[in-house]
N, CA, C and O atoms as CSV, one atom per row, in Angstrom:
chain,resi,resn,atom,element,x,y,z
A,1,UNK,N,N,0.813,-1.180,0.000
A,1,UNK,CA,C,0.000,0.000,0.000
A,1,UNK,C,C,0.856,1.242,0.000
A,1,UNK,O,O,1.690,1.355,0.898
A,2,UNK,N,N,0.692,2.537,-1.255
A,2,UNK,CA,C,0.898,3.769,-0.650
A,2,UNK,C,C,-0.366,4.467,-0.540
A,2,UNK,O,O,-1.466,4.273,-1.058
A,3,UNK,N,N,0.086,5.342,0.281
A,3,UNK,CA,C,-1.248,6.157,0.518
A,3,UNK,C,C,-0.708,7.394,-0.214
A,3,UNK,O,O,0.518,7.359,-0.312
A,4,UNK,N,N,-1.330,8.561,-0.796
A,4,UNK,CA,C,-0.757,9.452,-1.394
A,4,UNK,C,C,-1.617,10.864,-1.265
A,4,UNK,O,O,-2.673,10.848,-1.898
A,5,UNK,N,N,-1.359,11.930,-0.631
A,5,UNK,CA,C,-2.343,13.309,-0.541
A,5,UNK,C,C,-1.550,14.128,-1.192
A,5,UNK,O,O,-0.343,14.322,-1.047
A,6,UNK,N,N,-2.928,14.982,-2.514
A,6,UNK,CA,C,-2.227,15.865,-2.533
A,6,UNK,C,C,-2.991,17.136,-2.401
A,6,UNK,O,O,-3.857,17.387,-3.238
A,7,UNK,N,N,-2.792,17.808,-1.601
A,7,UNK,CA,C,-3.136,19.529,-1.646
A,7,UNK,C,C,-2.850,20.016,-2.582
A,7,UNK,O,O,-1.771,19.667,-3.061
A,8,UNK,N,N,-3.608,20.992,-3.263
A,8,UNK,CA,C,-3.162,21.944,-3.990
A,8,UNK,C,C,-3.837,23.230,-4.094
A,8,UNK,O,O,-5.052,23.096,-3.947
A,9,UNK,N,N,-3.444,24.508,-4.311
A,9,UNK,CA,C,-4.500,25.885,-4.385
A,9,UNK,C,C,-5.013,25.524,-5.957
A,9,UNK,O,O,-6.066,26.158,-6.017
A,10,UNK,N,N,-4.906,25.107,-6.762
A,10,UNK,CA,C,-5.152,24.893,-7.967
A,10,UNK,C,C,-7.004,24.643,-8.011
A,10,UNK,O,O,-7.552,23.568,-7.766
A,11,UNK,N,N,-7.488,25.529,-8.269
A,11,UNK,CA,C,-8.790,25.452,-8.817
A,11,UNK,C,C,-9.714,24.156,-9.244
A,11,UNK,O,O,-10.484,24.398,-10.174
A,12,UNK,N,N,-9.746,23.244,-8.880
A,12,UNK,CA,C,-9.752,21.976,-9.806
A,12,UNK,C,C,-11.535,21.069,-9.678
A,12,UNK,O,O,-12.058,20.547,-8.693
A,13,UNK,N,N,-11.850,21.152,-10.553
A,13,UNK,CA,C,-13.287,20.345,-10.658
A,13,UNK,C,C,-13.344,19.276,-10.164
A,13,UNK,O,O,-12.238,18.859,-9.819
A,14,UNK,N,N,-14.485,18.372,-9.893
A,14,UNK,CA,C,-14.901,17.057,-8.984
A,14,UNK,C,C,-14.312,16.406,-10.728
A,14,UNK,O,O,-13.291,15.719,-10.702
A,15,UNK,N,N,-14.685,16.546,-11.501
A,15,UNK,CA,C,-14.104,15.955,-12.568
A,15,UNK,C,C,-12.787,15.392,-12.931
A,15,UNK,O,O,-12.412,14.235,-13.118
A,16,UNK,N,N,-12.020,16.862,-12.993
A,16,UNK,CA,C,-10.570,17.013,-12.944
A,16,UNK,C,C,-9.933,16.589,-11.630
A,16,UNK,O,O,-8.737,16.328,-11.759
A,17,UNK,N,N,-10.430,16.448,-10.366
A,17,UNK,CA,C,-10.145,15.582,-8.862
A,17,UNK,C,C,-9.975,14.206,-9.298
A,17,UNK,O,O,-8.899,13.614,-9.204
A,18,UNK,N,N,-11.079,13.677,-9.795
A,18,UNK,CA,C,-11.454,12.429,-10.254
A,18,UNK,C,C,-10.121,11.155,-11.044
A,18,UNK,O,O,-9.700,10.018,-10.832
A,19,UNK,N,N,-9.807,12.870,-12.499
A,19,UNK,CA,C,-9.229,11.957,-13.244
A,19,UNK,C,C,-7.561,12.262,-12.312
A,19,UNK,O,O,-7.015,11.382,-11.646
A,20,UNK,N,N,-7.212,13.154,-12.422
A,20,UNK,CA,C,-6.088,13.092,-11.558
A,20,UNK,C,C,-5.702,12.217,-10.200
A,20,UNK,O,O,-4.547,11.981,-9.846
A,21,UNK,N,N,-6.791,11.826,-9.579
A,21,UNK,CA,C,-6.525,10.893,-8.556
A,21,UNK,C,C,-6.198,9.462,-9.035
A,21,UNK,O,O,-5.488,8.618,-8.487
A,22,UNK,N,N,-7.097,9.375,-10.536
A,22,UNK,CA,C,-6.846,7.721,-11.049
A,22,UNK,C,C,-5.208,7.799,-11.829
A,22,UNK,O,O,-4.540,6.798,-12.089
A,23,UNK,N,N,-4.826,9.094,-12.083
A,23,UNK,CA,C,-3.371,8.999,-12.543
A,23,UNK,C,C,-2.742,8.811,-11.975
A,23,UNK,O,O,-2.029,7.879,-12.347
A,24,UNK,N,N,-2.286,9.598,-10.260
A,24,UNK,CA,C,-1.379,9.744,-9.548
A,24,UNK,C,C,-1.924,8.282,-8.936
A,24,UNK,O,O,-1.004,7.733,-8.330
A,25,UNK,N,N,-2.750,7.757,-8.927
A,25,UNK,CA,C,-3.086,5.960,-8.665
A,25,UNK,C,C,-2.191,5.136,-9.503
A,25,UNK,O,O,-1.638,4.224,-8.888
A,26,UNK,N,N,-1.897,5.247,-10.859
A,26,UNK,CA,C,-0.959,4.532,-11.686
A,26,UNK,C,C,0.016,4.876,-11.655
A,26,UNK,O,O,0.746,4.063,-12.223
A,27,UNK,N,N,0.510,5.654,-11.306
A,27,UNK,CA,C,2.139,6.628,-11.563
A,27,UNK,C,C,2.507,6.073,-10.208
A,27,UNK,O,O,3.132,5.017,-10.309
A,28,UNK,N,N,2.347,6.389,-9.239
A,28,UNK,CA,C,2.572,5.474,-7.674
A,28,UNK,C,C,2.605,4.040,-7.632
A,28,UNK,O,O,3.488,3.356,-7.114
A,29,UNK,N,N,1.663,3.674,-8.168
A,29,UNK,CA,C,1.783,1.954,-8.095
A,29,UNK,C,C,2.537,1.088,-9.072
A,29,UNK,O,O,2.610,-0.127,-8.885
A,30,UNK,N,N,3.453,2.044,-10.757
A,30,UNK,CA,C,4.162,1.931,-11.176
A,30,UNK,C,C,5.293,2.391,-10.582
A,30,UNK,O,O,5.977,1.368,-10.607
A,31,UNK,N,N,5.867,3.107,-10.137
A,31,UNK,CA,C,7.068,3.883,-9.375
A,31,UNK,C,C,7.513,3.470,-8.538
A,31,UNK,O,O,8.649,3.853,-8.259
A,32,UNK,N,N,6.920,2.570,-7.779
A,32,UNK,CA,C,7.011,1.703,-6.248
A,32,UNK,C,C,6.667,0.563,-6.712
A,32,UNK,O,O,6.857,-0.241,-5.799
A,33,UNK,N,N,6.282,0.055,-7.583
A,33,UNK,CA,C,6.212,-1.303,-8.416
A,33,UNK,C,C,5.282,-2.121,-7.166
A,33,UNK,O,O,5.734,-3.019,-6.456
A,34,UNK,N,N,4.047,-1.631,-7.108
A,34,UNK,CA,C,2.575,-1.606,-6.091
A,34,UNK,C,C,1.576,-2.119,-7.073
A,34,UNK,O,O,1.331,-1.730,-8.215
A,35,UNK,N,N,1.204,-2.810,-6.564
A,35,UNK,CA,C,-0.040,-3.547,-7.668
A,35,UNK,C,C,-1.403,-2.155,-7.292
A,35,UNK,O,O,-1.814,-2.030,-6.139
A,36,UNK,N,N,-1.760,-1.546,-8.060
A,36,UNK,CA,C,-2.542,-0.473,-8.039
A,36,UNK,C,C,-3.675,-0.849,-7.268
A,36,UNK,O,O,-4.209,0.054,-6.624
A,37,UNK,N,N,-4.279,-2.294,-7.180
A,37,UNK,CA,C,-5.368,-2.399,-6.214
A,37,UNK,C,C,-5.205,-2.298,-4.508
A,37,UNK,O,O,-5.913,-2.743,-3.605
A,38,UNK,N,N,-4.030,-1.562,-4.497
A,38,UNK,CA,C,-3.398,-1.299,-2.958
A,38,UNK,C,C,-3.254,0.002,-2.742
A,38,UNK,O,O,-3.063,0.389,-1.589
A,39,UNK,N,N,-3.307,0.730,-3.599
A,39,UNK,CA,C,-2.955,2.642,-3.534
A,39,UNK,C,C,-4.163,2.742,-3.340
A,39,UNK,O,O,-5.055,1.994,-3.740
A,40,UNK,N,N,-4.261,4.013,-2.490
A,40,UNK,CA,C,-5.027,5.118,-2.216
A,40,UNK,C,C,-4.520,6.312,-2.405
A,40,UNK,O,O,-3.321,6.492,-2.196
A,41,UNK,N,N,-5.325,7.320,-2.827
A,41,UNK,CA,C,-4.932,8.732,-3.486
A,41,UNK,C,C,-6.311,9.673,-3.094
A,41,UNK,O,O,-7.480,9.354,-3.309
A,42,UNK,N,N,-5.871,10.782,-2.531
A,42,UNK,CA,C,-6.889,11.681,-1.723
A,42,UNK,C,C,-6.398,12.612,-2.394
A,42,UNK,O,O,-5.282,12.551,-2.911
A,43,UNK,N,N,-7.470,13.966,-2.496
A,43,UNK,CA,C,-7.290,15.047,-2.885
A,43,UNK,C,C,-7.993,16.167,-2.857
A,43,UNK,O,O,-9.105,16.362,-3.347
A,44,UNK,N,N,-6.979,17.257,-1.981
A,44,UNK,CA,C,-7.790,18.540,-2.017
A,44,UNK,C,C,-7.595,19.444,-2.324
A,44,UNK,O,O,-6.541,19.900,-1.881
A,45,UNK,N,N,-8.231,20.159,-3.061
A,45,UNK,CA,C,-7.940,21.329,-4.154
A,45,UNK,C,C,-8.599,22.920,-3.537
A,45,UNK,O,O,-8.912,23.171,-2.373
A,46,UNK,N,N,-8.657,23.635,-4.474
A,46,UNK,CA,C,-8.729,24.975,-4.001
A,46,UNK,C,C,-8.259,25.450,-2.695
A,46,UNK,O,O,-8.651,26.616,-2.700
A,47,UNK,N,N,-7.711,25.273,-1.679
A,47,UNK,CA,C,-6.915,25.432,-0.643
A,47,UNK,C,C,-6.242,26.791,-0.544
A,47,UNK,O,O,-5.933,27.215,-1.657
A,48,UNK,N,N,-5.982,27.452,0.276
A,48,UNK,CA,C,-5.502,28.726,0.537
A,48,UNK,C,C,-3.973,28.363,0.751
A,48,UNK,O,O,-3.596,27.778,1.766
A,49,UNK,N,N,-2.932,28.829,-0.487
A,49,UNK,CA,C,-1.562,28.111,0.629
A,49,UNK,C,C,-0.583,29.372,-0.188
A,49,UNK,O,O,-0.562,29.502,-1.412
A,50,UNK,N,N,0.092,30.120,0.654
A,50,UNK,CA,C,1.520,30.230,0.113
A,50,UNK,C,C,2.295,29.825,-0.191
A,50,UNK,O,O,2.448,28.632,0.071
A,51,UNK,N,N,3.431,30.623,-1.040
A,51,UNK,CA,C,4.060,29.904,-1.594
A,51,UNK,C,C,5.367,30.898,-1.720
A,51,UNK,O,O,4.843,31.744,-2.445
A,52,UNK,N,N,6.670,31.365,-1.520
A,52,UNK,CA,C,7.230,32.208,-1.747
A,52,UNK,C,C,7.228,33.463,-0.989
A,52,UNK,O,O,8.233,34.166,-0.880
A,53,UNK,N,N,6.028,33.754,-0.438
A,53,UNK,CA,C,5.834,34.970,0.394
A,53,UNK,C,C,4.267,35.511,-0.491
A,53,UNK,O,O,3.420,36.259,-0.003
A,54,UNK,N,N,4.237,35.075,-1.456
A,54,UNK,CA,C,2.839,34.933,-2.108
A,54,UNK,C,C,1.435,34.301,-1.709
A,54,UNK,O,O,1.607,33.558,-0.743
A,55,UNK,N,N,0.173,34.335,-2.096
A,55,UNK,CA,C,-0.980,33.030,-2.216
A,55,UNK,C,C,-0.986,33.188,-3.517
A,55,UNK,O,O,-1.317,34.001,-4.379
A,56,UNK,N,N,-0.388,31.874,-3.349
A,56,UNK,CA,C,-0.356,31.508,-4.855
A,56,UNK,C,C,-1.083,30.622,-5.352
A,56,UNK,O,O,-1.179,29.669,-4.579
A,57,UNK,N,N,-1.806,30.452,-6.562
A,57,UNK,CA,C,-2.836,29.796,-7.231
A,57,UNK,C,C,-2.033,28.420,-8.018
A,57,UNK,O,O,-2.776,27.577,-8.519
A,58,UNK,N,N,-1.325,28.325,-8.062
A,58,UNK,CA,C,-0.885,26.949,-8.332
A,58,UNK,C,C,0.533,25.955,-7.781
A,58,UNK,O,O,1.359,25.814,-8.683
A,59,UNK,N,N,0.807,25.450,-6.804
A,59,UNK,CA,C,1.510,24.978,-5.800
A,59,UNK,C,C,0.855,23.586,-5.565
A,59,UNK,O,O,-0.319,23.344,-5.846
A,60,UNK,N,N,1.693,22.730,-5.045
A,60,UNK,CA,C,0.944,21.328,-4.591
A,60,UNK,C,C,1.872,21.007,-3.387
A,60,UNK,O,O,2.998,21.505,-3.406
A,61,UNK,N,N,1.603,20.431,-2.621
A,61,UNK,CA,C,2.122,19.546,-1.434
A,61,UNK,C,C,1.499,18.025,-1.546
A,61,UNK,O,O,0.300,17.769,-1.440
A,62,UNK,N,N,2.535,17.075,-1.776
A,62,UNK,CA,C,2.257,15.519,-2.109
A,62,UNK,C,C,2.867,14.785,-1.147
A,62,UNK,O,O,4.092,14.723,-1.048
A,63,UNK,N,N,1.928,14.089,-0.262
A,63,UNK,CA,C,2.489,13.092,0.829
A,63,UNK,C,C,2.650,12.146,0.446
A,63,UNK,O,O,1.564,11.792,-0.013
A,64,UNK,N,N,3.822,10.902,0.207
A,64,UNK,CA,C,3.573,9.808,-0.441
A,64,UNK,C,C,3.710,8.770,1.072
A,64,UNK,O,O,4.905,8.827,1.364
A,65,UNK,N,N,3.140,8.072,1.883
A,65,UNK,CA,C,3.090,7.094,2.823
A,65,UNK,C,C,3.230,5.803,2.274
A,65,UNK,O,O,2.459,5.418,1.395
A,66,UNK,N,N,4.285,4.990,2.775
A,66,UNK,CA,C,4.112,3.750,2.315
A,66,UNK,C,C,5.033,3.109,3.227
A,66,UNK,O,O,5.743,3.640,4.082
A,67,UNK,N,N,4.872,1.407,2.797
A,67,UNK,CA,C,5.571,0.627,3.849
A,67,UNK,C,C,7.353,0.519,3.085
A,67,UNK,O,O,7.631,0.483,1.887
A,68,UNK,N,N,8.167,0.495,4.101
A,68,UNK,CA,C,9.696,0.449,3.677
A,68,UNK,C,C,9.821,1.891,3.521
A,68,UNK,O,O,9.302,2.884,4.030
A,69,UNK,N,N,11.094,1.534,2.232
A,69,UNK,CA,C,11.645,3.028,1.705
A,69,UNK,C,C,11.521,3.634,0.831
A,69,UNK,O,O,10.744,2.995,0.120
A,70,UNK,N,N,11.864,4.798,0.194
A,70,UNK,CA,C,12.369,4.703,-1.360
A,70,UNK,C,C,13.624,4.703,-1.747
A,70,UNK,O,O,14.395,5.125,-0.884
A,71,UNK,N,N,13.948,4.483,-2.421
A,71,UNK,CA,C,15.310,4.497,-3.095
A,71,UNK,C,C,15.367,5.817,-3.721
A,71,UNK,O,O,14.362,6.476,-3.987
A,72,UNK,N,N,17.003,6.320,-4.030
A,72,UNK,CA,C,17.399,7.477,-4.236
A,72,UNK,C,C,17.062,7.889,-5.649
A,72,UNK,O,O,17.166,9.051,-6.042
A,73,UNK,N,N,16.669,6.922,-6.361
A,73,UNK,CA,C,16.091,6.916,-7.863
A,73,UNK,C,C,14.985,7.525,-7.684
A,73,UNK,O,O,14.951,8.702,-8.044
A,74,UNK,N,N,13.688,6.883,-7.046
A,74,UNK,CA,C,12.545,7.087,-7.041
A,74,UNK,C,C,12.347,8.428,-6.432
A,74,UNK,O,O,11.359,9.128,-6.655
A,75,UNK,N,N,13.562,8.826,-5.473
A,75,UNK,CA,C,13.232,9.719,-5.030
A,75,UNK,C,C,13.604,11.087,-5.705
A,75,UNK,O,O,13.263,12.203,-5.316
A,76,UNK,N,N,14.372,10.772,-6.797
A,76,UNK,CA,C,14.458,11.952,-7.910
A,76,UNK,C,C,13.452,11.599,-9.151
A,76,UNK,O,O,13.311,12.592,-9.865
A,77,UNK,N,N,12.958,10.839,-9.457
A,77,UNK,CA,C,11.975,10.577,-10.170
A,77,UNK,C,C,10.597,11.191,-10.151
A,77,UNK,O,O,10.145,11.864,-11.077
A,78,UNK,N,N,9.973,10.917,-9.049
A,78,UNK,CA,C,9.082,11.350,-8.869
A,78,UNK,C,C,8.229,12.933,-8.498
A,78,UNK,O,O,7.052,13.266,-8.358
A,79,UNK,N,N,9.796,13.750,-8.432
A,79,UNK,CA,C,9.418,15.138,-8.521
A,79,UNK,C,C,9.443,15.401,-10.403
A,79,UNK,O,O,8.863,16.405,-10.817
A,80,UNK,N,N,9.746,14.985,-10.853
A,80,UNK,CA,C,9.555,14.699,-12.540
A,80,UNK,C,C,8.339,14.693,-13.148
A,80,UNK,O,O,7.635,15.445,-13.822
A,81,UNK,N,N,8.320,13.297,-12.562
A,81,UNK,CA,C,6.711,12.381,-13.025
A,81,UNK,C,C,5.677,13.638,-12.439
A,81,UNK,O,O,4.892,14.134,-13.247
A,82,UNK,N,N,5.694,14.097,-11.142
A,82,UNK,CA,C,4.641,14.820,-10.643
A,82,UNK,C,C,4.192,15.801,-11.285
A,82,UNK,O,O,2.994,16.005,-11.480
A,83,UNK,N,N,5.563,16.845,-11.865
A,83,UNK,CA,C,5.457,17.662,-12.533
A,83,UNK,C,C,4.903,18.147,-13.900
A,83,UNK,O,O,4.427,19.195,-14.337
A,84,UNK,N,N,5.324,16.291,-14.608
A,84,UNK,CA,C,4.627,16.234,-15.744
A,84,UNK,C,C,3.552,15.921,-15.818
A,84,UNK,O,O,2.971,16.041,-16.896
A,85,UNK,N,N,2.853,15.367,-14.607
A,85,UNK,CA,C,1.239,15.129,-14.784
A,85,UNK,C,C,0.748,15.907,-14.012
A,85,UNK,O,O,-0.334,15.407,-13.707
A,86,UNK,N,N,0.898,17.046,-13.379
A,86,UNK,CA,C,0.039,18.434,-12.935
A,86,UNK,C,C,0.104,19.676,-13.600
A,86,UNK,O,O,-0.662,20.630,-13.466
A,87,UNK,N,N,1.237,19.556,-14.434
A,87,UNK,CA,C,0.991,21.020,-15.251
A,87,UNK,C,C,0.342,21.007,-15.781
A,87,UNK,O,O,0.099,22.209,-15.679
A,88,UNK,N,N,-0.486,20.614,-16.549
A,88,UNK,CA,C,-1.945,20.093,-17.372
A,88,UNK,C,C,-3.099,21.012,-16.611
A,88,UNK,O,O,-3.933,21.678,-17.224
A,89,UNK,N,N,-3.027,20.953,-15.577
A,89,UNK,CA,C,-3.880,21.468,-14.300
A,89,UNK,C,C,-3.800,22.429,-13.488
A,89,UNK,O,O,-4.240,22.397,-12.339
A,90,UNK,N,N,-3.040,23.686,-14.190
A,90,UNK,CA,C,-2.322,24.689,-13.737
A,90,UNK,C,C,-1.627,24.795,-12.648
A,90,UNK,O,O,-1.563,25.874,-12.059
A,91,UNK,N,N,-1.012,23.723,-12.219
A,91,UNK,CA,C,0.342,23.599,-11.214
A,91,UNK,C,C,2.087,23.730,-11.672
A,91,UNK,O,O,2.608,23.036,-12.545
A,92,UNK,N,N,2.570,24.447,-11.117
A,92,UNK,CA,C,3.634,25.022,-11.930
A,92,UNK,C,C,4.337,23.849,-10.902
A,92,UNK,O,O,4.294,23.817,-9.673
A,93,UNK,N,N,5.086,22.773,-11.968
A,93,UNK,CA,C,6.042,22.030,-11.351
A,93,UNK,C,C,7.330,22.238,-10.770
A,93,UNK,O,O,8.177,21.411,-10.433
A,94,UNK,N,N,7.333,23.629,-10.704
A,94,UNK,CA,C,8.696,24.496,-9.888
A,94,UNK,C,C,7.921,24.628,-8.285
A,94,UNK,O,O,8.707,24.819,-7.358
A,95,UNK,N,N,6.936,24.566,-8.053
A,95,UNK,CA,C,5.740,25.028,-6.744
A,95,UNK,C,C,5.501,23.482,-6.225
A,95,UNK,O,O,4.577,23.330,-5.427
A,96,UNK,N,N,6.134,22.521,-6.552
A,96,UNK,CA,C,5.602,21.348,-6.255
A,96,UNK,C,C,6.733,20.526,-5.040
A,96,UNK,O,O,7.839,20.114,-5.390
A,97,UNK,N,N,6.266,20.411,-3.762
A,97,UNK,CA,C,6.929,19.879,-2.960
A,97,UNK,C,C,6.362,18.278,-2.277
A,97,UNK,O,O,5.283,18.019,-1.745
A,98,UNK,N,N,7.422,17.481,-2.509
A,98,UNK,CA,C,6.814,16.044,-2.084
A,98,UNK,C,C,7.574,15.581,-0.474
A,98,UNK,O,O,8.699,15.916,-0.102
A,99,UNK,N,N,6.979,15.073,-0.019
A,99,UNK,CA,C,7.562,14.077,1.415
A,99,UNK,C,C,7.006,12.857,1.294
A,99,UNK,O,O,5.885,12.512,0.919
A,100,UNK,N,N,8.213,12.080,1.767
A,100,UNK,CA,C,7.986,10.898,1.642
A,100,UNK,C,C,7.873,10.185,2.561
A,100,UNK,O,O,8.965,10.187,3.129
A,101,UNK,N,N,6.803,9.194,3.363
A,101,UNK,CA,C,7.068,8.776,4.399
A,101,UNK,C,C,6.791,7.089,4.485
A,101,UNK,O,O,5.701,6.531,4.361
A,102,UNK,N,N,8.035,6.495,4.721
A,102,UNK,CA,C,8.411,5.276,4.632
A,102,UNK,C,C,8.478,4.739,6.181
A,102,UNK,O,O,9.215,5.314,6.981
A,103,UNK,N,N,7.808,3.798,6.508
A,103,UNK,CA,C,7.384,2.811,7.721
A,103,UNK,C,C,7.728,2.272,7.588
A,103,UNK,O,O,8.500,2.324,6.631
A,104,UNK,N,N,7.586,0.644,8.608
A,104,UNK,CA,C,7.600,-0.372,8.566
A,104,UNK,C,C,5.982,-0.848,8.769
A,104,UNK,O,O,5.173,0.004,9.136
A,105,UNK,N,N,5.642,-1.935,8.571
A,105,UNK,CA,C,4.174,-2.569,8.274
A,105,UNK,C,C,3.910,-2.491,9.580
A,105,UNK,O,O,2.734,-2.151,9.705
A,106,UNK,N,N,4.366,-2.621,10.484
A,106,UNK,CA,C,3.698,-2.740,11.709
A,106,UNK,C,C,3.063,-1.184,12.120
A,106,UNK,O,O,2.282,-0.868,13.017
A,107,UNK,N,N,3.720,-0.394,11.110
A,107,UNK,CA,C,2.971,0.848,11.604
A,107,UNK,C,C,1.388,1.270,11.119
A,107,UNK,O,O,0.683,2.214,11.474
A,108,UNK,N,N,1.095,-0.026,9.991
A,108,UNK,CA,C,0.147,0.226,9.230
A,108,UNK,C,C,-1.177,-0.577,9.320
A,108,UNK,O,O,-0.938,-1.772,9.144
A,109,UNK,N,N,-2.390,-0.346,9.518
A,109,UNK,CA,C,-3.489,-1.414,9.443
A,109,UNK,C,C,-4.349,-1.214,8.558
A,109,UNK,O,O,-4.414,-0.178,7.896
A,110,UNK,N,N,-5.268,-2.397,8.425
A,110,UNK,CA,C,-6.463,-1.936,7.118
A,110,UNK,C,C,-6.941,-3.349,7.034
A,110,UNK,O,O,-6.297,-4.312,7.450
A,111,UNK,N,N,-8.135,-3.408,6.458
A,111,UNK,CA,C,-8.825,-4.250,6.690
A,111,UNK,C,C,-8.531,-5.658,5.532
A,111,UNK,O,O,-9.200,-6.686,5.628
């Protein structure tokens, strides 16, 4: 399982929520090599957030939770991948900050 949130001030429709959650669902469960019927992906948009000393209208904050680690690959990878699938959605992939948070299973439950 990763779990994955992303905030963003970005304006974004129940539509455009929708399809972007089923992307950042494949891009995660390819990237971490996760069988996709184990990701979860949350998302909240229009949000009030600075950015620079600004409120800025397009910025994201992406939590990625999962069990273990990442590797130093994935972990330059995926500010990439992110970038290329939110600019579409007026998120400037220079505004885009990820954390990664790697457990062990015992920290994790679910049914």
């Amino acid at each position: 399982m990763p779990s994955i949130k992303l905030e963003t001030s970005a304006g974004l429709s129940k539509d455009q929520e929708k399809t972007l959650a089923l992307a950042i669902s494949k891009l995660c469960a390819e990237t971490l090599h996760k069988p996709e019927s184990v990701v979860q992906v949350r998302i909240e948009s229009n949000m009030t957030v600075s950015f620079g000393g600004t409120v800025d209208q397009s910025s994201a904050f992406i939590v990625i939770a999962f069990i273990g680690s990442v590797s130093e690959e994935t972990a330059r990878i995926f500010p990439v991948k992110f970038g290329e699938l939110l600019a579409p959605f007026g998120i400037d992939p220079k505004k885009i900050f990820l954390r990664y948070m790697g457990s062990d299973a015992s920290c994790w439950g679910w049914n």
